[in-house]
Residue frames as qw, qx, qy, qz and C-alpha x, y, z in Angstrom:
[[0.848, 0.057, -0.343, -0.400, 60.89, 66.19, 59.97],
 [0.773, -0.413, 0.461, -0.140, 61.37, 63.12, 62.11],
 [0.301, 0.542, -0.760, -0.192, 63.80, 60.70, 61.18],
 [0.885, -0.184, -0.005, -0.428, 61.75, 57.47, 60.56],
 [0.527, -0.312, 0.789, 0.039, 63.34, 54.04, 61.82],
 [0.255, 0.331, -0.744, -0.521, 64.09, 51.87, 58.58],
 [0.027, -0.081, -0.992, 0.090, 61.95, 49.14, 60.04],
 [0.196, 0.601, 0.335, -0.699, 59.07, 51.98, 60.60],
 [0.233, 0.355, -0.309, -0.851, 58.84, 52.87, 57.04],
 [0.663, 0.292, 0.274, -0.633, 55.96, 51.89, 54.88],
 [0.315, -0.186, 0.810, 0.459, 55.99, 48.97, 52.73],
 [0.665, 0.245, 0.098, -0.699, 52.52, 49.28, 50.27],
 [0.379, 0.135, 0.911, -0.089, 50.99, 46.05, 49.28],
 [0.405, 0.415, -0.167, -0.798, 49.05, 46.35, 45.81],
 [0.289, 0.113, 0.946, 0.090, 46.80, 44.47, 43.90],
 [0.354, 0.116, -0.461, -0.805, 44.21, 44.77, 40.71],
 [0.319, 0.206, 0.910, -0.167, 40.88, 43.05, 40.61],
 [0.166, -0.148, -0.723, -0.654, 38.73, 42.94, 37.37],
 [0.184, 0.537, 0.783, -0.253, 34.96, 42.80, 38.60],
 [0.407, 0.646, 0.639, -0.098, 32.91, 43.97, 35.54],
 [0.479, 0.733, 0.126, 0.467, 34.08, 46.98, 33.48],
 [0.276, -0.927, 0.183, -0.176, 35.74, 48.54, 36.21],
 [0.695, 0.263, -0.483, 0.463, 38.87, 47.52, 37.51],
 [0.571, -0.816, 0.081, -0.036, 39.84, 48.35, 41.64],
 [0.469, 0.564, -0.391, 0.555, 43.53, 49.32, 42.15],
 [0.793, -0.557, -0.246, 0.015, 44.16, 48.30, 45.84],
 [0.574, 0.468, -0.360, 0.568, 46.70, 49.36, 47.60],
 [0.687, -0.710, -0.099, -0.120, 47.46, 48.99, 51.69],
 [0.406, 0.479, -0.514, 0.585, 50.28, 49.95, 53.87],
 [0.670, -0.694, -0.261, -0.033, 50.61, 49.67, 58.10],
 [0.338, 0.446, -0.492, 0.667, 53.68, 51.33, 60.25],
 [0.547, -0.317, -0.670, 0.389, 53.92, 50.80, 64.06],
 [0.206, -0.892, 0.053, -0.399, 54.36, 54.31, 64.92],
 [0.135, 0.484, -0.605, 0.617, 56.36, 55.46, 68.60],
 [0.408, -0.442, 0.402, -0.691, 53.84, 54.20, 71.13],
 [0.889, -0.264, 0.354, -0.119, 53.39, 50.46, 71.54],
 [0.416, -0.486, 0.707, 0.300, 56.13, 48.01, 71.07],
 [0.257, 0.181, 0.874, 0.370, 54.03, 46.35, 67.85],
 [0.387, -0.077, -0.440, -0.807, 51.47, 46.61, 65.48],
 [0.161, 0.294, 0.907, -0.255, 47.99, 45.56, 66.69],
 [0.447, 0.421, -0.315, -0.724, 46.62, 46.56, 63.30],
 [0.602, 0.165, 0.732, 0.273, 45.58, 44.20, 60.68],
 [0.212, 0.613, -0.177, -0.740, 45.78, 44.67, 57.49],
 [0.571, 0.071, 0.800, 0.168, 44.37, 42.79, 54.80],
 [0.514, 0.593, -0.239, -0.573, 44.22, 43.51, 50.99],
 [0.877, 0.122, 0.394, -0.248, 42.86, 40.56, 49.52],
 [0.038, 0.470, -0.633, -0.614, 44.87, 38.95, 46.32],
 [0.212, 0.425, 0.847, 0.240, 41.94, 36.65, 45.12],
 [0.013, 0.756, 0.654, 0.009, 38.81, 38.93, 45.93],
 [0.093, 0.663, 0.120, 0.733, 37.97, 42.59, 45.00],
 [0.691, -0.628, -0.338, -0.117, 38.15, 43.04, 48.88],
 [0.434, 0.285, -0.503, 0.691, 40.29, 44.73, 51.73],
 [0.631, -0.622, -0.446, -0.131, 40.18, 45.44, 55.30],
 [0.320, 0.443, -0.555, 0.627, 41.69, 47.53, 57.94],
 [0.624, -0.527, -0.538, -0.208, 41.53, 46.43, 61.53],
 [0.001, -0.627, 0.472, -0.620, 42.51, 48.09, 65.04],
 [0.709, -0.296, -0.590, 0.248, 42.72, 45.86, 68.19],
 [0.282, -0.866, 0.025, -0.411, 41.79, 47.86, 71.42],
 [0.593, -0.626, 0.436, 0.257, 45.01, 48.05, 73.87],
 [0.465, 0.692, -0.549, -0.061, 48.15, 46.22, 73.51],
 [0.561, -0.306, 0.750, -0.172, 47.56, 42.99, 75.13],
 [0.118, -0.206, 0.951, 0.199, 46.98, 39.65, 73.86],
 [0.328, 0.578, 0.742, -0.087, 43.27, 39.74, 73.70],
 [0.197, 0.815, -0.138, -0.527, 43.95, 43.07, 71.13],
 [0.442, 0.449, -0.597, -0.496, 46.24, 41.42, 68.77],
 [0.150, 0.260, 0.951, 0.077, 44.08, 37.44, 69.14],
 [0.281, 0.591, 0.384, -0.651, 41.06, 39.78, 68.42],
 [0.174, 0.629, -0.392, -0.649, 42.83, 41.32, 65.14],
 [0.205, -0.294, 0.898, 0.256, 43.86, 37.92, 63.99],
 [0.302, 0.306, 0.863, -0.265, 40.86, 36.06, 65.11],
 [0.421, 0.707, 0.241, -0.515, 38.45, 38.78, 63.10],
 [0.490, 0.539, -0.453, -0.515, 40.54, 39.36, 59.82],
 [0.087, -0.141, 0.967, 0.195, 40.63, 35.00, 59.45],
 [0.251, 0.469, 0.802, -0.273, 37.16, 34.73, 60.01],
 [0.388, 0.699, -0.020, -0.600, 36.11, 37.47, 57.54],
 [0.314, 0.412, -0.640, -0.567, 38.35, 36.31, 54.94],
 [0.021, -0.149, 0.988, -0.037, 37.29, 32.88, 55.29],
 [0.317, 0.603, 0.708, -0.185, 33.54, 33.25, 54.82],
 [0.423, 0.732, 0.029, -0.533, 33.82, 35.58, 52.14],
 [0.182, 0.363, -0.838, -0.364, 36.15, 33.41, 50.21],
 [0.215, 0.023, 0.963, -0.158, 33.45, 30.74, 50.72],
 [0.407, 0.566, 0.656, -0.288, 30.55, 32.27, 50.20],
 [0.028, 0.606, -0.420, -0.675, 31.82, 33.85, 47.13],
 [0.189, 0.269, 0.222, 0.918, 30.35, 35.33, 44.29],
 [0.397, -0.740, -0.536, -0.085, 27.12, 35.66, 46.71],
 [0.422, -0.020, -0.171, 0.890, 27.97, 39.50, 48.17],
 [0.147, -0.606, -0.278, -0.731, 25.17, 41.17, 49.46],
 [0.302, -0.652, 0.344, -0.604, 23.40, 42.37, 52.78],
 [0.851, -0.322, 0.082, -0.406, 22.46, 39.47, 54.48],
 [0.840, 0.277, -0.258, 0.387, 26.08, 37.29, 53.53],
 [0.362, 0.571, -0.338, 0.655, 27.88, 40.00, 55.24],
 [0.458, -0.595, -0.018, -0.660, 26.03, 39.90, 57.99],
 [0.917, -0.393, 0.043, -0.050, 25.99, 36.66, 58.92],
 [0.739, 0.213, -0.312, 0.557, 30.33, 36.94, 58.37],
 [0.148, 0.539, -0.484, 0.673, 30.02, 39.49, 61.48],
 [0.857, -0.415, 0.151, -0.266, 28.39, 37.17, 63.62],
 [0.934, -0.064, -0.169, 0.307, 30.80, 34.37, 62.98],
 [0.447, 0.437, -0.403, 0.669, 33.57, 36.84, 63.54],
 [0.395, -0.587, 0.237, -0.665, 31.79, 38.04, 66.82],
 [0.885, -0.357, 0.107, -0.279, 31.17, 34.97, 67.73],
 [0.917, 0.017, -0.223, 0.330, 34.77, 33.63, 67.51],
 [0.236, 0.514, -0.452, 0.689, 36.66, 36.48, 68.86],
 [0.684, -0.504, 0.058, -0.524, 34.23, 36.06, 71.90],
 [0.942, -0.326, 0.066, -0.051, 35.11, 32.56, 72.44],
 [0.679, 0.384, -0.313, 0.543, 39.09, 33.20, 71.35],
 [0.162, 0.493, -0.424, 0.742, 39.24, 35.55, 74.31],
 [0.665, -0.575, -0.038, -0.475, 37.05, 34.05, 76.80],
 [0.845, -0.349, -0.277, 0.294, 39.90, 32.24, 78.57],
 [0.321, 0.317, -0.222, 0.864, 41.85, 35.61, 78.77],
 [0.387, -0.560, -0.448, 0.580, 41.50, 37.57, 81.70],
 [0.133, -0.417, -0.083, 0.895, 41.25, 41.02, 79.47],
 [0.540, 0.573, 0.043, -0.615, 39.48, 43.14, 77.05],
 [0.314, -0.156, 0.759, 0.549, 39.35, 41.25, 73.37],
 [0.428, 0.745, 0.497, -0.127, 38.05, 43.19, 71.02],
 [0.320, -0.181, 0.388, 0.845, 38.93, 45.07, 67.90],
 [0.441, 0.649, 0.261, -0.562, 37.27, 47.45, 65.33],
 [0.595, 0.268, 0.670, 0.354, 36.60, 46.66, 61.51],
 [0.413, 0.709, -0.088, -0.565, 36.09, 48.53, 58.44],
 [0.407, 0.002, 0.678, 0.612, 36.18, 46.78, 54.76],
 [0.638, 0.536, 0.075, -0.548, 34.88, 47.28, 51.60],
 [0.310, 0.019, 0.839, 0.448, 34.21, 44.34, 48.49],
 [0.361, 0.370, -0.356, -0.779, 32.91, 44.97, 45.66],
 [0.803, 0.237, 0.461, -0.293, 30.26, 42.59, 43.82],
 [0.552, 0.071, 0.643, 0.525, 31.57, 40.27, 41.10],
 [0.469, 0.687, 0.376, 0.409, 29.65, 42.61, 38.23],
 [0.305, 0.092, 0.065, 0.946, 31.75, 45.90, 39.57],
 [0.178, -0.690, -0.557, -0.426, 27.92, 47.67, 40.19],
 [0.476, -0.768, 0.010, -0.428, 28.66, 48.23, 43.85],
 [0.403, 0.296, -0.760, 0.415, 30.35, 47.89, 46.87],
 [0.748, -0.598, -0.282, -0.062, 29.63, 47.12, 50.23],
 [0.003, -0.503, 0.575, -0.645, 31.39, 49.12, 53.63],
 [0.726, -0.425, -0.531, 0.104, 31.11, 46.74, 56.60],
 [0.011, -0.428, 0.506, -0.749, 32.06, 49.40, 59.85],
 [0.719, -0.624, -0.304, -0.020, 32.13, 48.33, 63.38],
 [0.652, -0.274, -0.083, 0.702, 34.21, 50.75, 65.60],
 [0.129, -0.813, 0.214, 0.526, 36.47, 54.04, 64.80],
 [0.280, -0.218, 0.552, 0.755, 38.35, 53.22, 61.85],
 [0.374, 0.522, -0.022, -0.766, 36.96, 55.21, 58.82],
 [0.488, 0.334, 0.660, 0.464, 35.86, 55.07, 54.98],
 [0.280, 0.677, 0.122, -0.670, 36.01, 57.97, 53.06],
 [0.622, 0.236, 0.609, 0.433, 35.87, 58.89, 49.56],
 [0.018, 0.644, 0.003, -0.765, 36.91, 61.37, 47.12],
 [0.442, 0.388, 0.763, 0.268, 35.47, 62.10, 44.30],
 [0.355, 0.720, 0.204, 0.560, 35.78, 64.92, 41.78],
 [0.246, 0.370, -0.467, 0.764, 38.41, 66.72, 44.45],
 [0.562, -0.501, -0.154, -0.639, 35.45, 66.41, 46.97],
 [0.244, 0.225, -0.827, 0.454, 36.85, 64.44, 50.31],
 [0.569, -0.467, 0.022, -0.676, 33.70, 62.90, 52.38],
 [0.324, -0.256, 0.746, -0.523, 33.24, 60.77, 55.32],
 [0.584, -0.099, -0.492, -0.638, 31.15, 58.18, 54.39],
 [0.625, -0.252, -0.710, -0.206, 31.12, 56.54, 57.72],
 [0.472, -0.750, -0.019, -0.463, 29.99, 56.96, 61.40],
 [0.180, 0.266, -0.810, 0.490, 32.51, 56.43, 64.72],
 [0.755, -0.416, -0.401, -0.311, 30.88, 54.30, 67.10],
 [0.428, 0.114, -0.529, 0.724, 31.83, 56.04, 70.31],
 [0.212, -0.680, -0.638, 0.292, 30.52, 57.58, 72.81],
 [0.068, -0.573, 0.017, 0.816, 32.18, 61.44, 71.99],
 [0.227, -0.125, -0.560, -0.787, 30.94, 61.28, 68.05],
 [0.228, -0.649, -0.713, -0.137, 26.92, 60.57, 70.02],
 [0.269, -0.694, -0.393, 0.540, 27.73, 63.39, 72.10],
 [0.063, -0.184, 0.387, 0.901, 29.13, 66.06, 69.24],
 [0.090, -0.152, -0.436, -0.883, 25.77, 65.52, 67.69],
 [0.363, -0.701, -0.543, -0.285, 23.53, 65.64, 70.10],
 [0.067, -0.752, 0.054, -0.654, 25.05, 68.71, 71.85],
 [0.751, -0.577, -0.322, -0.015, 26.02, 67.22, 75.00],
 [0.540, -0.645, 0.143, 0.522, 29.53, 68.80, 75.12],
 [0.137, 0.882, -0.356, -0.277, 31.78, 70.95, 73.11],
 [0.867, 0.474, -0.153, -0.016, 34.12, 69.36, 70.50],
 [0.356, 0.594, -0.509, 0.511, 37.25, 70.51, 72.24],
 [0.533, -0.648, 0.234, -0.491, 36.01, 69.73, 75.59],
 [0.048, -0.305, 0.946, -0.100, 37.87, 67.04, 78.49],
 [0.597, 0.151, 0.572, -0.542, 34.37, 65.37, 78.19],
 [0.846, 0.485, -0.017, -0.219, 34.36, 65.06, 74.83],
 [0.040, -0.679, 0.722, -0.130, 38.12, 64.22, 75.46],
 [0.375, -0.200, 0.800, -0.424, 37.40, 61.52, 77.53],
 [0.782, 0.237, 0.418, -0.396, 34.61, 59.84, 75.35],
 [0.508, 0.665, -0.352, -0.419, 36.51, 59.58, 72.58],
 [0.246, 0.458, -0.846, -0.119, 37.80, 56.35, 73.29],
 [0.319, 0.074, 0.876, -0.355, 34.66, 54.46, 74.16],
 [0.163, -0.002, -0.838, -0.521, 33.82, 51.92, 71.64],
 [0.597, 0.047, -0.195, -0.777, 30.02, 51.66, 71.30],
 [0.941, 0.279, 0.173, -0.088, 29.94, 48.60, 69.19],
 [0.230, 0.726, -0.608, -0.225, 32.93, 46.88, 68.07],
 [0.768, 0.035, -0.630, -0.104, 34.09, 42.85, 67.17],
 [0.355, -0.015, -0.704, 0.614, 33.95, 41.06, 70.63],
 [0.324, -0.302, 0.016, -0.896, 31.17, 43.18, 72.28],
 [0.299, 0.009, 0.919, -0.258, 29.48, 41.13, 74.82],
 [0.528, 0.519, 0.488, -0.462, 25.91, 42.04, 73.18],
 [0.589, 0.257, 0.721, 0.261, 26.92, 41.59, 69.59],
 [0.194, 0.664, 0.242, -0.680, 26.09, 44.56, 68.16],
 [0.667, 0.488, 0.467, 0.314, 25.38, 44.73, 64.41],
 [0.354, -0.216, 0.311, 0.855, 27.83, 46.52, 61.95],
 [0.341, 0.712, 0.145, -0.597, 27.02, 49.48, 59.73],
 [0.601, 0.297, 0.692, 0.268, 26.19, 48.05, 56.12],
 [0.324, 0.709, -0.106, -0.617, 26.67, 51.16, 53.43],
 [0.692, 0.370, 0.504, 0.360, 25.74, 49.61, 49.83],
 [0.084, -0.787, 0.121, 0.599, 27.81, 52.14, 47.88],
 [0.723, 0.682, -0.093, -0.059, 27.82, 52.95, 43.63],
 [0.593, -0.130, 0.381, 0.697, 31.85, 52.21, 42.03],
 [0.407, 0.912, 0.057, 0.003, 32.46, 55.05, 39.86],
 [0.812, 0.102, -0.168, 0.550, 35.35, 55.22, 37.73],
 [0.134, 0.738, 0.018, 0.661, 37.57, 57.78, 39.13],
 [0.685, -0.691, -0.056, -0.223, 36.71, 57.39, 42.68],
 [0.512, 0.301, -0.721, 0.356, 39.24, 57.00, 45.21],
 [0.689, -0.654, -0.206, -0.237, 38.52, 55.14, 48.54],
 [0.153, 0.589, -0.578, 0.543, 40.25, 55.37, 52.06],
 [0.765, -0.518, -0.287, -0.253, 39.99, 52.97, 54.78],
 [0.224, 0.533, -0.534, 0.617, 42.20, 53.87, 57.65],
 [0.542, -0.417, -0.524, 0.508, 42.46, 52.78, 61.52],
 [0.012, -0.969, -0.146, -0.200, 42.36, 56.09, 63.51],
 [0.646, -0.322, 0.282, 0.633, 46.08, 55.80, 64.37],
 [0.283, 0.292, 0.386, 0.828, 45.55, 57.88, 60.46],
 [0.216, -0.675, -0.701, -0.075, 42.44, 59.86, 61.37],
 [0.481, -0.828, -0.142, 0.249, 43.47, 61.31, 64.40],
 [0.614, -0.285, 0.211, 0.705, 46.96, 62.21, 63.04],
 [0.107, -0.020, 0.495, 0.862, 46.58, 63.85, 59.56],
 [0.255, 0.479, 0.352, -0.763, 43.97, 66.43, 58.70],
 [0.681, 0.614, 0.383, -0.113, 41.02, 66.67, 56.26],
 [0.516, 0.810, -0.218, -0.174, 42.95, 68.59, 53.59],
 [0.067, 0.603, -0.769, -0.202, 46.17, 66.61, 53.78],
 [0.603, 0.199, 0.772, 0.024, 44.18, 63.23, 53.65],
 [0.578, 0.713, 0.254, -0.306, 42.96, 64.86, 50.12],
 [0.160, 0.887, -0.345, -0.262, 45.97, 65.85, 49.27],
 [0.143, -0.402, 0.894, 0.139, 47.59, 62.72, 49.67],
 [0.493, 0.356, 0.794, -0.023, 44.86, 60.44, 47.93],
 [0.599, 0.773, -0.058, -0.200, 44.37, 62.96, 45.03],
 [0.036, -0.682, 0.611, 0.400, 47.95, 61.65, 44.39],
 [0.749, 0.382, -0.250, -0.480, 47.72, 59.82, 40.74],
 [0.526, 0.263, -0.776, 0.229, 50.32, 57.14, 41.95],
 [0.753, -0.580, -0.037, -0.308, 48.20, 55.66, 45.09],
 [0.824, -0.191, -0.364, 0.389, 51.21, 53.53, 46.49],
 [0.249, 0.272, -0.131, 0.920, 53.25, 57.05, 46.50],
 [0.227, -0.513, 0.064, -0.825, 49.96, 58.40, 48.41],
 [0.876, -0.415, -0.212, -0.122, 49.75, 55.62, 50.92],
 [0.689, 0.023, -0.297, 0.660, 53.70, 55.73, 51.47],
 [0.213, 0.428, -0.192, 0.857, 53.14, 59.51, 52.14],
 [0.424, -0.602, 0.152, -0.660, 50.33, 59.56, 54.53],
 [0.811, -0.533, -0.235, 0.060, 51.54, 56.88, 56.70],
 [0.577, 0.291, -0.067, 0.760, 54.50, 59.05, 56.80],
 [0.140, -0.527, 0.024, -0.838, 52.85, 62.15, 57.90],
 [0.746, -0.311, -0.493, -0.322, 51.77, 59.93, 60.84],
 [0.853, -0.219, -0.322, 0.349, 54.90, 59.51, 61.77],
 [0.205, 0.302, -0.153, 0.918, 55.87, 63.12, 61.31],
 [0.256, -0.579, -0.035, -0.774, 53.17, 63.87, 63.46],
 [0.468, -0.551, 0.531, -0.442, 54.36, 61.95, 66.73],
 [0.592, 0.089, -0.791, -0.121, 53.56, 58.41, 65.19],
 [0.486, -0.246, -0.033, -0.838, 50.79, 58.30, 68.12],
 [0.766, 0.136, 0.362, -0.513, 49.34, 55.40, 67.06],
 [0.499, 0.113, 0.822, 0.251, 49.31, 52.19, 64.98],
 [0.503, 0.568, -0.048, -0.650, 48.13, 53.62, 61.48],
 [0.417, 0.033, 0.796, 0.436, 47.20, 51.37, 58.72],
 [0.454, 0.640, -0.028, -0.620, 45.44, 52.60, 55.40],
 [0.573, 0.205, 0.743, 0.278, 44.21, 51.41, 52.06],
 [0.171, 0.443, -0.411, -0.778, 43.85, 53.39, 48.83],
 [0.502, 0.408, 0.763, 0.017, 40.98, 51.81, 46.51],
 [0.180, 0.434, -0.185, -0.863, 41.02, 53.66, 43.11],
 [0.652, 0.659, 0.358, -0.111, 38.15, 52.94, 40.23],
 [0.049, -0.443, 0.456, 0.771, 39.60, 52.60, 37.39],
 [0.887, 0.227, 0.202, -0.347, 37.04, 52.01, 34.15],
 [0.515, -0.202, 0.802, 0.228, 38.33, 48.84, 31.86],
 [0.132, 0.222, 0.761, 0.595, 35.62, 49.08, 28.78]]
């Protein structure tokens, strides 16, 4: 096992949010990993709103982590406004304003500035949530030991895998894997995938950068979210991240359902 720098080691951020008979146990962690000198993650687990977010800035320049910034202010900052009002058409118009300020935060830079999103809030009565994806980073959920995907990379190698244009293992499908579709910053705006999704208690959600993804396989992501102490399974699988080359920038959240009455 790798011996992790002390500065490297996970630190997990937690929070509780009441929203209707349910309760949401929150719980986010981020570690740098071996390959860029910083994090150009964001990570945001909300401490007002039933709400978290995990973001990935593309490179490691300045228009990667003004991208990160620029997106997770502007999100939090129209949902704290437009709060308790949480449905399709609110969310929507908070990834335009975020598109439309990272755009103009990086139009005096000379490089790419752009970053990929994934959140999920919950409505004030606990009924539902809402996944906002734009990019690679994920959302899954498990749910009675069942571990599913519940959302769709927006790349160019996940359009090829399913429409048969190359092999999974192939340098083509190599090679596509890092070309963002749609992501925040896109010259053409592209609109995020909106999944309106039940809360059941029990459930446990994952929203991860692919810094986790790409590192740690389907059965140890299960393994480490079926643990009953989520900080302890957010401390291990950005660990296993790091035991597996620490790659990448990995950040992850842990969303368990818990009921309340």
């Amino acid at each position: 096992m790798r011996l992790h720098r002390r500065s490297d080691r996970p630190h997990p951020q937690t929070r509780r949010h009441a929203v209707g008979r349910i309760e949401l146990e929150i719980v986010g962690a981020t570690v740098v990993g071996d390959r860029y000198p910083a994090n150009f993650d964001v990570l945001h687990v909300d401490p007002e709103l039933p709400f978290a977010a995990v973001i990935d800035g593309m490179g490691s320049g300045e228009g990667s982590r003004l991208a990160g910034a620029t997106t997770a202010a502007s999100l939090v900052g129209r949902l704290h406004a437009d709060w308790p009002e949480v449905n399709a058409r609110s969310l929507r118009a908070a990834v335009v304003e975020a598109q439309t300020r990272v755009r103009a935060a990086g139009a005096p830079l000379h490089e790419l500035t752009g970053c990929t999103l994934t959140a999920l809030v919950a409505e004030p009565d606990g009924g539902q949530a809402w996944i906002v994806q734009l990019g690679d980073s994920r959302a899954y959920r498990l749910r009675d030991g069942l571990l599913e995907l519940f959302t769709v990379d927006h790349t160019a190698a996940w359009l090829g895998l399913l429409h048969g244009w190359y092999a999974a293992d192939s340098p083509e499908a190599a090679r596509a894997r890092y070309q963002l579709l749609r992501y925040v910053g896109h010259p053409e705006s592209p609109d995020a995938d909106l999944i309106a999704t039940p809360l059941r208690p029990g459930d446990t959600w994952l929203l991860c950068t692919d810094g986790v993804s790409d590192q740690v396989d389907y059965h140890l992501l299960r393994e480490f979210l079926a643990d009953p102490r989520a900080d302890q399974g957010v401390r291990d699988l950005l660990l296993a991240t790091l035991d597996d080359g620490g790659d990448d920038n990995a950040t992850a959240v842990v969303i368990r359902v818990h009921r309340t009455g």
